[in-house]
FIKOLTI-75859 format. One record per residue (C-alpha): residue in one letter; x, y, z. Coordinates in nm, 2 decimals, decimal comma. Example, Ala and Ser with C-alpha at 12.3 -4.5 7.8 and 13.67 -1.06 7.14 Angstrom:
% FIKOLTI-75859
<atom 'A' <1,23 -0,45 0,78>>
<atom 'S' <1,37 -0,11 0,71>>
This chain:
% FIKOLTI-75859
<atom 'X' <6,80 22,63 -8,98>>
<atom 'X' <6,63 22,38 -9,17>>
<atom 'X' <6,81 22,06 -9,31>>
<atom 'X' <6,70 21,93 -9,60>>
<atom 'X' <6,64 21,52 -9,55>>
<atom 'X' <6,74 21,29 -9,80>>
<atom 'X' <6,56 20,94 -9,75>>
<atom 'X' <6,72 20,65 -9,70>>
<atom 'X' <6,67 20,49 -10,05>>
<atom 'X' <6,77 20,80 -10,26>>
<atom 'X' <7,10 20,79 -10,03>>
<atom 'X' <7,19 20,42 -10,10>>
<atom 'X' <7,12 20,50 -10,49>>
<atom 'X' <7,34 20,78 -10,44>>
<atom 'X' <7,61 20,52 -10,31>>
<atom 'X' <7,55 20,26 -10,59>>
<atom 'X' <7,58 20,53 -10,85>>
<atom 'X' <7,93 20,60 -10,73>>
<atom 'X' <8,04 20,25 -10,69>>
<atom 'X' <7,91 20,24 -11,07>>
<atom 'X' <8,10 20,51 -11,12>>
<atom 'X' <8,41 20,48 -10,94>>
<atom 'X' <8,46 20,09 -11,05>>
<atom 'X' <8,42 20,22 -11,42>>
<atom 'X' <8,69 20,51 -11,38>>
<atom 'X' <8,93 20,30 -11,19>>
<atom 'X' <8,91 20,01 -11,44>>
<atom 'X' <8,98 20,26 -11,74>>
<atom 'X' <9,26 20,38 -11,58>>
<atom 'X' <9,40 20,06 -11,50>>
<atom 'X' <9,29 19,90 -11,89>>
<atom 'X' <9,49 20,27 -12,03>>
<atom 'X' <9,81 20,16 -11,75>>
<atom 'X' <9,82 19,78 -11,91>>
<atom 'X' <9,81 19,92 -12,28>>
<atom 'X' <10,10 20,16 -12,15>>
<atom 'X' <10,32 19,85 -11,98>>
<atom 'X' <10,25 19,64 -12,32>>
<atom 'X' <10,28 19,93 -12,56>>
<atom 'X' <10,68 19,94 -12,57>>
<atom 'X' <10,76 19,83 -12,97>>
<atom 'X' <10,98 19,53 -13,08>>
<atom 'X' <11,21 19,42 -13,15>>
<atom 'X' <11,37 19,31 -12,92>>
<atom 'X' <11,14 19,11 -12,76>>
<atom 'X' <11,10 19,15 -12,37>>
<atom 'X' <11,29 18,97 -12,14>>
<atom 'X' <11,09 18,68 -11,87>>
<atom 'X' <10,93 18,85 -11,62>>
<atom 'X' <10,92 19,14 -11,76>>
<atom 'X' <10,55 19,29 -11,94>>
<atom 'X' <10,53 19,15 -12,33>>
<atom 'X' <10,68 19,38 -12,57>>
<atom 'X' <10,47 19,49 -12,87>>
<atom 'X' <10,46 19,28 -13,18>>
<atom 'X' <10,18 19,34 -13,36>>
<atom 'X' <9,92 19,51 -13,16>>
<atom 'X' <9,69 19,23 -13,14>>
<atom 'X' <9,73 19,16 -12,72>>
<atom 'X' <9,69 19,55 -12,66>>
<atom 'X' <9,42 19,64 -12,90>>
<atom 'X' <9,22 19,33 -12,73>>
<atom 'X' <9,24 19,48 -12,39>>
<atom 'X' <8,89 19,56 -12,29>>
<atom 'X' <8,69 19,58 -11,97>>
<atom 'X' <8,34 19,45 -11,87>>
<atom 'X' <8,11 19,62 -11,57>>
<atom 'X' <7,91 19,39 -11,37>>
<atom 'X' <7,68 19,43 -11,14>>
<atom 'X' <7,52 19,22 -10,91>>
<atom 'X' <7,31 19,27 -10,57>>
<atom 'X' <7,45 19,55 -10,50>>
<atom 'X' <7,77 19,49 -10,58>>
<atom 'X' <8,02 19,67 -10,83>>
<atom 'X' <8,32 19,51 -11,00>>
<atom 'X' <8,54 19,49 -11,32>>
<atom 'X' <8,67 19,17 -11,58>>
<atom 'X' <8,99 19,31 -11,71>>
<atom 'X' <9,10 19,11 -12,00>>
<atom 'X' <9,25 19,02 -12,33>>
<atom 'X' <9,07 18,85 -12,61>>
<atom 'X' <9,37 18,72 -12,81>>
<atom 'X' <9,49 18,35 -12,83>>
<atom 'X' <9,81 18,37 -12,69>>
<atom 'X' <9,71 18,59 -12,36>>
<atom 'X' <9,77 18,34 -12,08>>
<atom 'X' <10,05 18,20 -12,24>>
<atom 'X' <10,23 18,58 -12,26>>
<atom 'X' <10,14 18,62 -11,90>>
<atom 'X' <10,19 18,27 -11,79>>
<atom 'X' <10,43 18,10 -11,98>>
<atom 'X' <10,39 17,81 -12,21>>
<atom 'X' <10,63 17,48 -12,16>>
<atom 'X' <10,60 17,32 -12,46>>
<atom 'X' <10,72 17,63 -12,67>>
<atom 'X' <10,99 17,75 -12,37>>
<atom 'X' <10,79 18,10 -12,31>>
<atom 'X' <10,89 18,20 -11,97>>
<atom 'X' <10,59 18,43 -11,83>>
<atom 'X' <10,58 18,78 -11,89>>
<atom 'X' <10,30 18,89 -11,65>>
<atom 'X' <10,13 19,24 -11,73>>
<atom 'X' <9,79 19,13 -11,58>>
<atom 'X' <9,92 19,06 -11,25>>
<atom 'X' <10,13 19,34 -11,22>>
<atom 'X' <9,86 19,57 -11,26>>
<atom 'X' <9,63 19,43 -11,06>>
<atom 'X' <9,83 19,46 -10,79>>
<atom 'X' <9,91 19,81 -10,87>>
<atom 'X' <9,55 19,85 -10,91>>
<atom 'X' <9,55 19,76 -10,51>>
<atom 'X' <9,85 19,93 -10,38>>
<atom 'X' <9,88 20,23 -10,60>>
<atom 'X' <9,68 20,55 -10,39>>
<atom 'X' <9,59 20,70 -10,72>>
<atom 'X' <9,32 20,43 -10,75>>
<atom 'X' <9,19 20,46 -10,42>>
<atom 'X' <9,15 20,83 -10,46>>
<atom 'X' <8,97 20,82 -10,78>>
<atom 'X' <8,74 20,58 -10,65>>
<atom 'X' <8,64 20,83 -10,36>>
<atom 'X' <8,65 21,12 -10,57>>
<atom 'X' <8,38 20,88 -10,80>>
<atom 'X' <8,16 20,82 -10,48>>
<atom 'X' <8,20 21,18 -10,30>>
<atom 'X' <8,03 21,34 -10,65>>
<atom 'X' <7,76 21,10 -10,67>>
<atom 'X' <7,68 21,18 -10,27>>
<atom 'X' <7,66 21,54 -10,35>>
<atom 'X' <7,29 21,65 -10,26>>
């Protein structure tokens, strides 16, 4: 039986390929699960502690992600690009906005949540396949 060999640097491409891929498919699901939590139409407006509800759009149609890479290394920015962001997920004193955290939540759905673990192997077992 004859094995085919795969050098060493075609089989850490293979790896940073899936870490490409698996960071981008686990940060689109996880950018499509925030627009879900935030997508729930006003009035009324949500209660403290609990994700924003929709007013306009603006905070879920600004939802976007950015890759980087670096060294080696894989990750995801998951953001929003409106004004009034931090303040929705924060709070903001001076206008008595308790926080409604969205960001937070997911991100630590993002870590507990199996889905995303398996759909980042699935990412990294297809790029390995020789």
């Amino acid at each position: 039986m004859i094995r085919n060999r795969v050098p060493p640097s075609q089989i850490i491409e293979m790896l940073r390929a899936g870490a490409r891929a698996a960071v981008d498919a686990v940060s689109d699901l996880a950018v499509a699960e925030l627009k879900e939590m935030t997508g729930i139409q006003g009035p009324p407006r949500s209660l403290p502690d609990q994700p924003p509800h929709m007013d306009s759009g603006a905070l879920n149609e600004s939802m976007q992600k950015k890759l980087i890479s670096n060294s080696g290394s894989e990750a995801a920015v998951i953001g929003e690009d409106t004004p009034y962001a931090l303040a929705q997920e924060f709070g903001y004193a001076p206008n008595n906005l308790a926080p409604r955290p969205h960001q937070r939540v997911e991100m630590q759905r993002v870590q507990d949540d199996a889905r995303f673990t398996e759909l980042a192997a699935q990412k990294i077992r297809e790029a390995m396949r020789i």
